[in-house]
C-alpha angles and dihedrals in degrees: 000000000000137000100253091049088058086056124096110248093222082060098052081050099059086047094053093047091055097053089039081061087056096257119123112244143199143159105232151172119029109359088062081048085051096047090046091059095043089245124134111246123233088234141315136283128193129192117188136172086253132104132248088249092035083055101052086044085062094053101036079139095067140047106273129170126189102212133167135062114212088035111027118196140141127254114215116210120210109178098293103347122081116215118208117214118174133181122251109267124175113200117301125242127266086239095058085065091056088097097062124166131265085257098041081075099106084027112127106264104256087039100141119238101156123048110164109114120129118226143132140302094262101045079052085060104050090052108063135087115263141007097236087062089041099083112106115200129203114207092185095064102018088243126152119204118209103177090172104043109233109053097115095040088055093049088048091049089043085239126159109209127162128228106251130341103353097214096052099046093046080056091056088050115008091185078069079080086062103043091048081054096048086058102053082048099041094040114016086250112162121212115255106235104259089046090055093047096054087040087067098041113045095028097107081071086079097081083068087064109102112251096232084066092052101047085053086048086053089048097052087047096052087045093048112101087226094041095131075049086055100042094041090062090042087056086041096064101030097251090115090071085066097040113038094007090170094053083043096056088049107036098108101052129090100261083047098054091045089050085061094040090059099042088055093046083052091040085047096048086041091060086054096062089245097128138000123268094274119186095195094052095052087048086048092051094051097042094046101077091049098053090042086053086045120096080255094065141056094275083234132104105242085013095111117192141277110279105237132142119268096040100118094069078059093054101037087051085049089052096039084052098045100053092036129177095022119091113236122194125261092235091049089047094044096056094047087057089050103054091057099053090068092046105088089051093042099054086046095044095241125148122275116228122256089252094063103118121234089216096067104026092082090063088044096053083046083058097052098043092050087050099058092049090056099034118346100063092188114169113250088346086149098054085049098049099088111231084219124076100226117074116182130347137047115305108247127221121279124266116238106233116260111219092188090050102149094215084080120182127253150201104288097043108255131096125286121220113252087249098049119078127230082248103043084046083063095038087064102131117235099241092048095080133092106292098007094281 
């Protein structure tokens, strides 16, 4: 099979419009390193010599939207997927960062806030990372660009190498330290020597990295099919003390140990095509052994907890404090929450109540199976946990939303109790919550 014939048609198409236009156009980055791999690719990026502007004038015939500041581009919608083109850029001068942000003040000097300058393919190359995300392809021709010479054989070799002098290029971006860390975990990829080097070094530079761009760079990790890969290697060279410092902390432990037990037994039925690439329910699995292990819970691993009101603040606080400091969405948080409340009746085969929601049971009943593979053991416990969320009885009528409901919802997604304001529930102290989190 060859490498046009892996690529989505619809893709090819947007590429052949573009050079149609007159701009020079490629997929590039990860998805060439995917393919080369033979690997399929989370989605596709293009980068071309038009404009942002020039771009949306070539699909007038389509929803565009031009988005970012320090990195415009246009996403390209096309029904339910999203495609990223971006313009050719080369690095930027040290006189366009003169201009640097109030919070920039104690950054590393050629740390990169503003990345907005236009150049060639091959000045986008050379900016990027790595060489292994620095190969352009062309599916209209079948043509592979390698700008820095040794992109394919990297990949070939499993070699993480970055473009130019690695120090100097983590300090323009320190997230750059993650990524090259995401690859070791996601692909087996070791760091070539310099790289290493420059990841222990410099890697104090990632607490100047916004916490809005960590927290996307969480996400992506809890979403990512190798994400305990991910994190293992994060916890092998240090770096998971800076990005997840309370799971650090814990990681050897047995409630540590379990957490990452359960992500790899989800990663490992996600690759398998059992269940979707649910956020809540990663952040659920790797919550679940410490709140067993709280005052709140059993004090056993599997053991679960005593079912009671008031419980999700516990568990919301325990979430909040796991994943500290980044800021995790209400939605995300909410869900989580919600996985766990249907878990005590599930593993014993009761019956749910009527409230349970069917949006959310079908990521609960993901948790508990995944927590009798990796603890529970219970004999055809998969063929007796209904699919559906109501178990027994009539279905009732639905409920009109109260939009004055007291039990108000709060910062960290669950539900705060009718005597606990919005504000006290985000005043909680840290060490205030179950095992000192």
């Amino acid at each position: 099979m060859t490498l046009k014939s892996k690529i989505d048609p619809r893709i090819t198409e947007i590429v052949a419009r573009l050079q149609n236009a007159g701009y020079e156009t490629y997929i590039v980055g990860g998805a060439v390193r995917d393919f080369l791999l033979d690997r399929n690719p989370k989605d596709y990026d293009l980068s071309t010599a038009a404009t942002p502007e020039q771009i949306r004038s070539v699909f007038r015939d389509k929803r565009t939207l031009i988005i970012g500041r320090r990195f415009r581009l246009v996403h390209l919608f096309l029904g339910e997927d999203i495609i990223e083109i971006s313009t050719f850029r080369k690095r930027p001068n040290a006189e366009d960062q003169a201009d640097r942000p109030p919070r920039a003040a104690n950054a590393p000097e050629n740390m990169i806030f503003q990345d907005n300058e236009f150049g060639t393919s091959e000045d986008d190359a050379h900016r990027r990372d790595f060489t292994c995300n620095a190969l352009f392809y062309d599916p209209v021709n079948n043509k592979i660009m390698d700008f820095t010479g040794s992109g394919q054989d990297d990949i070939k070799a499993g070699i993480v190498r970055c473009i130019g002098n690695p120090a100097l290029r983590f300090e323009e971006d320190p997230v750059r330290i993650l990524r090259a860390l995401k690859l070791v975990g996601q692909y087996g990829f070791t760091l070539e020597k310099e790289t290493e080097e420059a990841v222990h070094s410099v890697m104090p530079l990632i607490v100047h990295v916004s916490i809005s761009r960590m927290t996307l760079e969480l996400e992506k990790i809890l979403k990512n099919p190798y994400g305990d890969r991910i994190l293992a290697t994060f916890r092998k060279y240090g770096f998971l003390q800076y990005f997840l410092p309370a799971l650090d902390r814990r990681y050897d432990t047995e409630q540590g140990q379990y957490a990452m037990a359960l992500l790899a037994k989800r990663n490992e039925r996600l690759r398998a095509g059992c269940y979707r690439d649910s956020m809540s329910l990663a952040i659920s699995l790797l919550t679940l052994p410490f709140f067993e292990k709280s005052p709140s819970g059993s004090g056993i691993q599997g053991g679960l907890w005593t079912p009671r009101s008031g419980i999700e603040p516990l568990i919301a606080d325990l979430i909040r404090a796991l994943f500290k400091p980044w800021a995790l969405t209400r939605r995300a948080c909410a869900a989580a929450v919600r996985n766990f409340l249907p878990q005590v009746r599930l593993k014993a085969g009761e019956r749910l109540p009527r409230r349970v929601q069917a949006a959310g049971f079908a990521t609960a009943r993901e948790m508990a199976l995944i927590q009798n593979e990796v603890q529970w053991h219970i004999e055809d416990f998969e063929t007796r946990v209904p699919q559906s969320f109501r178990i027994g009885g009539k279905p009732g009528k639905r409920k009109k939303k109260n939009r004055h409901n007291k039990d108000r919802r709060y910062n960290n997604g669950s539900t705060a109790p009718s005597n606990m304001t919005e504000q006290q529930s985000a005043d909680i102290p840290v060490d205030a919550t179950p095992l000192g989190f």
